[in-house]
C-alpha positions in Angstrom: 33.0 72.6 31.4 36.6 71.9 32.3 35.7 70.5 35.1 33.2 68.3 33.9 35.3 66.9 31.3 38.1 66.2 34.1 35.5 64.5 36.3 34.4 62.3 33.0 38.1 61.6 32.1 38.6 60.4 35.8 36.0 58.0 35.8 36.7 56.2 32.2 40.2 55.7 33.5 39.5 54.5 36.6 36.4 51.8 35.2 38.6 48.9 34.2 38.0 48.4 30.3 38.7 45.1 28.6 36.5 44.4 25.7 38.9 41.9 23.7 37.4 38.4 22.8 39.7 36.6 25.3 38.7 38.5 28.4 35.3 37.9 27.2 35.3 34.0 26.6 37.1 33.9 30.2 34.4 35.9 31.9 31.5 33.8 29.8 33.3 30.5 30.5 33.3 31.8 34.4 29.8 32.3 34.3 28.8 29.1 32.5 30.8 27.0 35.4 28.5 29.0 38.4 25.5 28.5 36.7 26.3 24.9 35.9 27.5 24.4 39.7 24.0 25.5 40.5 22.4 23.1 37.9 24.0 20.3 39.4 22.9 20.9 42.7 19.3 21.3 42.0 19.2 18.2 40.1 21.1 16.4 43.5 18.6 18.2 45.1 16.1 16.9 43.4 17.7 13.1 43.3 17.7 13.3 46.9 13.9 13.9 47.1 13.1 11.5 44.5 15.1 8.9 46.9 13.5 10.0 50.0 10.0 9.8 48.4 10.8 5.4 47.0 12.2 4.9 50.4 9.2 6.3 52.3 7.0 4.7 50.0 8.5 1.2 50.1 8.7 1.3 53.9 5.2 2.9 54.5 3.4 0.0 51.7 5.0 -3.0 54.0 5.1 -4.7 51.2 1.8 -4.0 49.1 1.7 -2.6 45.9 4.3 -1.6 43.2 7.7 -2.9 44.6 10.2 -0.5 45.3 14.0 -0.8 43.4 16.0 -0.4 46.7 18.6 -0.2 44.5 17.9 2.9 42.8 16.6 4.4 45.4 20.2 4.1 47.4 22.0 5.0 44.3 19.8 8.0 43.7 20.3 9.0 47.3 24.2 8.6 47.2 24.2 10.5 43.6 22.3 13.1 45.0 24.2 14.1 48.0 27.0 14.3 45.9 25.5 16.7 43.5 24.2 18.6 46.1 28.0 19.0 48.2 30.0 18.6 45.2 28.3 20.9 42.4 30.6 21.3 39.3 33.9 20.5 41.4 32.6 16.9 41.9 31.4 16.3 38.3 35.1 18.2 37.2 36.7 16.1 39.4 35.1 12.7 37.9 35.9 13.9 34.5 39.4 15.1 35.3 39.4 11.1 36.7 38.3 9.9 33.0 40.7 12.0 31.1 43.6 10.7 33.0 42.5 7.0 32.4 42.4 7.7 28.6 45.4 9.0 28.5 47.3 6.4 30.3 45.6 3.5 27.9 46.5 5.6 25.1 50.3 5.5 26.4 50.1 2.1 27.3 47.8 0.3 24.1 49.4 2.8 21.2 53.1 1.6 21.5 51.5 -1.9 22.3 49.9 -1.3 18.7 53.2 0.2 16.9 55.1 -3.3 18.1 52.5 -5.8 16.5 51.8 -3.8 13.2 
């Protein structure tokens, strides 16, 4: 029995045990950003198809039929390869771009503000 109960008291100290809320939130918020990475690519993978598909179609009609937007068709392609190489880095990266703009107007318009009121 002794050593059974040695054997037990080896393995529960040698199983890492963090059950607090903020090791928890990190792992979950972890998680959250892979399986959002992933969400992101599939829907540049699926932009990219959507593109390929108007551009084939346009250029296979000559002309006939329903008109193909060029336009969205590039944009979707561009989009789309950028989701799919990019993931959640690229979308992080374009908000990290957005914050920074806010918070320079906010440095620059707010004193602006204080001086005319």
């Amino acid at each position: 029995m002794d050593v059974l109960n040695s054997m037990a008291l080896k393995v529960m100290t040698s199983v890492p045990m963090s059950w607090d809320l903020g090791s928890f939130l990190q792992n979950a918020a972890k998680t959250l950003k892979t399986w959002g990475g992933y969400f992101i690519i599939l829907i540049g993978v699926v932009m990219v198809v959507a593109s390929v598909y108007q551009i084939a179609k346009g250029l296979i009609s000559h002309g006939r039929g329903p008109g193909t937007n060029w336009a969205v068709a590039i944009a979707l392609l561009i989009l789309g390869g950028a989701f799919m190489t990019g993931g959640f880095a690229f979308v992080a990266n374009i908000a990290g771009g957005g914050k920074k703009t806010i918070n320079d107007l906010g440095q620059t318009v707010i004193p602006m503000l204080q001086i005319i009121f």
